[in-house]
PABA-937766 format. One line per 10 residues: number of its first residue (from 1); their letters; for each residue z, y, x of C-alpha. Coordinates in steps of 0.001 Angstrom, whole numbers, plus 524288, in hexadecimal, padded with zeros to 5 digits. Each point is the difference from the previous one (the first is absolute). Example, Ala and Ser with C-alpha at 12.3 -4.5 7.8 and 13.67 -1.06 7.14 Angstrom:
# residues 2
1	as	81E78,7EE6C,8300C; 7FD6C,80D70,8055A
# end
This chain:
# residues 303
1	xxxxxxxxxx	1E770,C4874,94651; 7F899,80A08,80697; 7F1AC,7FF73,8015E; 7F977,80553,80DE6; 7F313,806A0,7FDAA; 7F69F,801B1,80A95; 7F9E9,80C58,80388; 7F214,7FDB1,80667; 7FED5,80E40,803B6; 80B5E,7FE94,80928
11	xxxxxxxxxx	7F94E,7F43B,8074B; 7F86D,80765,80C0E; 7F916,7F2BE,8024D; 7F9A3,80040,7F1AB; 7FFDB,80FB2,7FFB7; 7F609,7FD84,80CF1; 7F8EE,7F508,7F932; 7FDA9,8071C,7F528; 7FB1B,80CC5,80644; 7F760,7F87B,8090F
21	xxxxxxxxxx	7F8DF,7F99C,7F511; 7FDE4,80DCA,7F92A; 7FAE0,80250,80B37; 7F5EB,7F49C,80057; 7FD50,8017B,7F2E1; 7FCAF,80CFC,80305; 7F749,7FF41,809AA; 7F90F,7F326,7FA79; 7F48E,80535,7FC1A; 7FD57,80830,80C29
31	xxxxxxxxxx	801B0,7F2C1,8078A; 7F614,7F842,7F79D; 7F5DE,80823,80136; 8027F,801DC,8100A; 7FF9E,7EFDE,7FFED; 7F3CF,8015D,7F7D3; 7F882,8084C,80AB2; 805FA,7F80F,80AC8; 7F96A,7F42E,7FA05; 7F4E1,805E0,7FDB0
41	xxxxxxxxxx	7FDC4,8069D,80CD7; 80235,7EFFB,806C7; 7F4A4,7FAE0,7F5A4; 7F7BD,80BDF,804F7; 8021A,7FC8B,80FAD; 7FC01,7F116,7FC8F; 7F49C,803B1,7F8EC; 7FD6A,808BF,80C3D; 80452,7F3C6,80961; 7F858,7F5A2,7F74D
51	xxxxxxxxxx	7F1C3,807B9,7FE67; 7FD69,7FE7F,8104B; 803FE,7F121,7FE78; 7F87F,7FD92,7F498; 7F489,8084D,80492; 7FF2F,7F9CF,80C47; 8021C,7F024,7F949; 7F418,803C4,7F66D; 7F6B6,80710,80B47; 802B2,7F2E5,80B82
61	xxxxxxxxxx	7FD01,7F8A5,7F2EA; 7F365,80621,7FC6A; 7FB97,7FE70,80D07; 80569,7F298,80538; 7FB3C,7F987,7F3A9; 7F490,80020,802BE; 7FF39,7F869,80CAD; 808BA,7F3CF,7F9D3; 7F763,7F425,7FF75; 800D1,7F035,80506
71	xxxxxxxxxx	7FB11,80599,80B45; 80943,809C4,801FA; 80A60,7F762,80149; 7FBAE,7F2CD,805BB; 7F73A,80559,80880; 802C9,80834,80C8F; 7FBDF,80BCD,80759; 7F1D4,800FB,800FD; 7FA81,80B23,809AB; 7F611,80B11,7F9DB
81	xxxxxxxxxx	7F5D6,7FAED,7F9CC; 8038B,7F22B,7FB9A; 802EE,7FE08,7F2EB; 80A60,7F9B2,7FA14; 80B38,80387,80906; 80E74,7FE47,7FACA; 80D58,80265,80554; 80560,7F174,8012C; 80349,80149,80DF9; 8075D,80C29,7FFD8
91	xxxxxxxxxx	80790,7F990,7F1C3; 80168,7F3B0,80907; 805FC,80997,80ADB; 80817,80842,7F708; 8072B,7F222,7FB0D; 802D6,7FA08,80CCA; 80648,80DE5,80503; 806D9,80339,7F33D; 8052E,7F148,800BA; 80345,80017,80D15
101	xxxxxxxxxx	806DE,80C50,7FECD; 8085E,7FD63,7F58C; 803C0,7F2F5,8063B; 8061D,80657,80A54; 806A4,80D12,7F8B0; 803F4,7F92E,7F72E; 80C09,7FA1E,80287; 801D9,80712,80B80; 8009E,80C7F,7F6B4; 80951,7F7D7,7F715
111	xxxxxxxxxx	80900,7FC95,809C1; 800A5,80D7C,80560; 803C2,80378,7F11F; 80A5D,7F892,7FEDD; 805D5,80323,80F02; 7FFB2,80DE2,7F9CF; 80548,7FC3A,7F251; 809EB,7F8D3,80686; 804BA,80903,80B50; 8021D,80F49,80083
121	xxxxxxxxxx	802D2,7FD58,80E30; 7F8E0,80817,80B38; 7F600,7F765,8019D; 7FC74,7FE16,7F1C9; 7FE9D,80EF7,80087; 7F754,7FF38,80BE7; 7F765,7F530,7F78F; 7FFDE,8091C,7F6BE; 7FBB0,80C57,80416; 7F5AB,7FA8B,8080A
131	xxxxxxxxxx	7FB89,7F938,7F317; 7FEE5,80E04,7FA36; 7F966,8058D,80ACB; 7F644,7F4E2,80079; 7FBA1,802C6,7F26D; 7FD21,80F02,802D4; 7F71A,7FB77,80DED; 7F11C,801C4,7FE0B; 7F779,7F4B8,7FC7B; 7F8C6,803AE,80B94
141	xxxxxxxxxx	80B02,7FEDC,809BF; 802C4,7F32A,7FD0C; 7F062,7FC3A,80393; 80375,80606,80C8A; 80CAB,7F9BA,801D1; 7F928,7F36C,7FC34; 7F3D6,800FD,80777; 8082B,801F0,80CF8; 809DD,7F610,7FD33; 7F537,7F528,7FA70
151	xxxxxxxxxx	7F281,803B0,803B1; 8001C,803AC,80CA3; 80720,7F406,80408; 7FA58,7F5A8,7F876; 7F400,8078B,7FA1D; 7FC28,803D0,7F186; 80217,7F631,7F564; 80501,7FD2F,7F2A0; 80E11,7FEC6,8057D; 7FF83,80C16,80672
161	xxxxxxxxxx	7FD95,805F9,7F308; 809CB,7F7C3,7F8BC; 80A57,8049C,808FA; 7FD28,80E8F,7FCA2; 7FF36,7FF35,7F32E; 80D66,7F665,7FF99; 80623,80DAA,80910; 7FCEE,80696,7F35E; 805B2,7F5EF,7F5BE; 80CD6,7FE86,808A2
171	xxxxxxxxxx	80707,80CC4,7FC7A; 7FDD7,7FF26,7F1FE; 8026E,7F26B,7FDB5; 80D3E,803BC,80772; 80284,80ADE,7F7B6; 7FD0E,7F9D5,7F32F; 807EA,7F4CD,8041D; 80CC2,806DB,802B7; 7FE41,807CC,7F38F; 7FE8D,7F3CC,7F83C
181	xxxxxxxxxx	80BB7,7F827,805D4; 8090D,80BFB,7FFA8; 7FAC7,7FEC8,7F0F0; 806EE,7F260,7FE64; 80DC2,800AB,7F91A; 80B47,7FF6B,8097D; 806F2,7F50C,7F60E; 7F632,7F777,802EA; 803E1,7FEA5,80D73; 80D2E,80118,7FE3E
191	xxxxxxxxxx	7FE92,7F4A5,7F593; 7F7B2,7F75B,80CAB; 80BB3,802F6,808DF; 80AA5,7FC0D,7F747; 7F775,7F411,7FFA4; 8007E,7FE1B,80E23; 7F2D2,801C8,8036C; 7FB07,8032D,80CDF; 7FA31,80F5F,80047; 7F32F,7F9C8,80534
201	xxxxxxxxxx	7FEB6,7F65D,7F38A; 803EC,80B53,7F6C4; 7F6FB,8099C,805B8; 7F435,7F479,7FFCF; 80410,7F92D,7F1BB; 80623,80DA6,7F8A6; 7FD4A,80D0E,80647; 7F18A,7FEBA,801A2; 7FCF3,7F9BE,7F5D8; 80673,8090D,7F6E8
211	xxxxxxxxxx	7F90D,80AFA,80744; 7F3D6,7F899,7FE3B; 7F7CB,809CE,7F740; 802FE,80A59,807D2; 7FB5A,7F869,80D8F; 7F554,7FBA8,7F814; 7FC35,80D75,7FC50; 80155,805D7,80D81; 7F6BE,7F6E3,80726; 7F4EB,8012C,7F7E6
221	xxxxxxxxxx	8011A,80E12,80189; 7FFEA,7FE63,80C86; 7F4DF,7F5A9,7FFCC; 7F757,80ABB,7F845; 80298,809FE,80ADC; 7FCC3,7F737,80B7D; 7F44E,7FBA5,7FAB1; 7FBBD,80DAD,7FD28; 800CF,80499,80EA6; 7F46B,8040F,806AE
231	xxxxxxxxxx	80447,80718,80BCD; 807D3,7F376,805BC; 7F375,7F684,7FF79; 7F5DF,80976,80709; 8096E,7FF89,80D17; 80380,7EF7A,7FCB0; 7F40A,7F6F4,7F9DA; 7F37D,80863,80673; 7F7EF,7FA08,7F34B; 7F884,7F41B,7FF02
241	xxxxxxxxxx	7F260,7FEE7,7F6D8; 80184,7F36C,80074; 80708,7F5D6,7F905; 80D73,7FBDE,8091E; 80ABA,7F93D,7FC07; 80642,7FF1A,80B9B; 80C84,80938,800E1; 7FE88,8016F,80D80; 7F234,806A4,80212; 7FA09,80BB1,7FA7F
251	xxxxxxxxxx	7FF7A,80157,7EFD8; 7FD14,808D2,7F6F5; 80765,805E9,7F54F; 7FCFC,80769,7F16E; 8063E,80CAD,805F3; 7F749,7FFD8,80C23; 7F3C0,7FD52,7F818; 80563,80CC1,7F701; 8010B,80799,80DDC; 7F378,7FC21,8073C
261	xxxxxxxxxx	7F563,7FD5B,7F2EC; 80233,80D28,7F9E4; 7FC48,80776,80CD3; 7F477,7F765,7FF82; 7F25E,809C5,7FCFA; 7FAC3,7F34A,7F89F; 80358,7FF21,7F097; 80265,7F189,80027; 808AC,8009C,80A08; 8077B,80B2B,7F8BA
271	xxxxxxxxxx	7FFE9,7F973,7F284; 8068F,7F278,80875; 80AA7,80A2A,80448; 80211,803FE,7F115; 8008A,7F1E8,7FA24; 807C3,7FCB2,80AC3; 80A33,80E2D,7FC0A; 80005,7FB72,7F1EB; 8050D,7F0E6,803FD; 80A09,80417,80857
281	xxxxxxxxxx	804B6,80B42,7F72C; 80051,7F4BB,7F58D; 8083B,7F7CC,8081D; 80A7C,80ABE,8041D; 80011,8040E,7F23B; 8028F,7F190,7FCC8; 809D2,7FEC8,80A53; 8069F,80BB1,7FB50; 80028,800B4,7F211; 803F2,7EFBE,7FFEB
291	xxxxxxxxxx	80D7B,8030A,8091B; 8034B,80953,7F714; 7FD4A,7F430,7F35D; 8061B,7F3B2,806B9; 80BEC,808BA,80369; 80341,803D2,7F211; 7FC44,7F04E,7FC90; 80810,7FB24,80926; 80BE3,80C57,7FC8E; 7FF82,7FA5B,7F249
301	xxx	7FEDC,7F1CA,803AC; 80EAA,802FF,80841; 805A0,8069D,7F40F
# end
């Protein structure tokens, strides 16, 4: 009985495995310390990114501070001179519009998603590269595009503003939205249709709510950057000192009391625009920093 012996020298398969990982073995040091610097040179351009954000957070604190009191926020504007003057109206304002707003692009935003998740057609390309150039278009242009649309027809108002500011939600609620349902697993549709479910009822009871903390994550984003438009309100709400609840006149808002107070010459004025800074920094902050928490909740809750 003969015994075959192998030879792995003539194998050109493990002859190349084998010279490769001389190689690597070889140049393994050299690699660690370039992935060393690379890491190190990413902390250095946070630190460099983070010291403006913090710097700025700690300076609007020092100064907005200050002007929190009772008064601050149950009271509203007061002109020069009269103590005691809060920003309640223009918080009252800022609600109804950011409500409003999101009301509307919302699930117009969502459904546009899912039209583009759902369709690589010519129109869904058309949706979609308006979406994108929507997102790049000035905050200002928008308050012009607004203003002739809204105001000059029907005059300035809350809704005028709230329409603005939804313009500026829309594209990236779309955007987020088609990123998060294209996120879904294809098996779970595939599992609905074997079921013989109707596309409507899988995309209402499976698709988006799978794609949930992604939706969830992309509105609020967008929520924080509507409410933190100036440029759109000066051409859409004109201002309003006065306490209005009414959607449909005049009202005021925390970024226009930011815009007009700290031009003001008079220091309580100026410190109103500061308090009012720090609160709506707060709430962005909030906004922003709490998408990014109740997505990984709700990521972990799924798995």
């Amino acid at each position: 009985m003969t015994t075959l012996s192998f030879d792995a020298s003539s194998d050109p398969i493990l002859v190349r495995r084998e010279r490769i990982q001389s190689v690597a073995a070889a140049s393994l040091g050299r690699r660690k310390i370039y992935s060393k610097i690379a890491v190190g040179v990413c902390w250095a351009f946070l630190v460099v990114a983070i010291i403006p954000l913090v710097a700025v957070i700690v300076y609007v604190v020092i100064k907005g501070l200050p002007a929190w009191s009772t008064d601050f926020f149950t009271h509203p504007t007061y002109p020069e001179g009269i103590p005691g003057g809060g920003v309640w109206n223009a918080i009252v304002g800022t609600a109804e519009i950011g409500f409003i707003g999101t009301a509307v692009a919302v699930p117009l935003g969502l459904l546009c998603g899912l039209f583009l998740a759902e369709s690589d057609g010519r129109a869904a390309a058309a949706v979609r590269f308006t979406a994108d150039v929507m997102t790049g278009v000035p905050s200002i242009t928008i308050g012009i595009f607004g203003y002739i649309a809204i105001v000059k027809n029907f005059g300035y108002s809350g809704l005028a503003g709230a329409f603005s500011i939804g313009i500026i939600m829309l594209p990236v609620i779309i955007r987020a939205g088609e990123t998060a349902i294209r996120g879904v697993p294809g098996h779970l549709n595939e599992a609905a249709l074997a079921l013989g479910a109707r596309r409507a009822t899988i995309a209402r009871k499976v698709v988006v709510p799978a794609a949930m903390p992604g939706i969830i994550t992309g509105v609020l984003l967008a929520v924080a950057r509507g409410l933190g438009e100036t440029a759109p309100l000066l051409l859409t709400i004109f201002g309003n000192q006065y306490m209005q609840w009414n959607p449909t006149k005049p009202m005021n808002a925390l970024p226009l009391v930011i815009f007009e107070n700290s031009s003001q010459p008079y220091a309580d004025l100026v410190q109103i625009a500061w308090g009012a800074a720090l609160l709506l920094m707060v709430v962005v902050l909030i906004l922003s920093v709490g998408s990014r928490v109740l997505a990984a909740v709700l990521q972990k809750e799924r798995r």
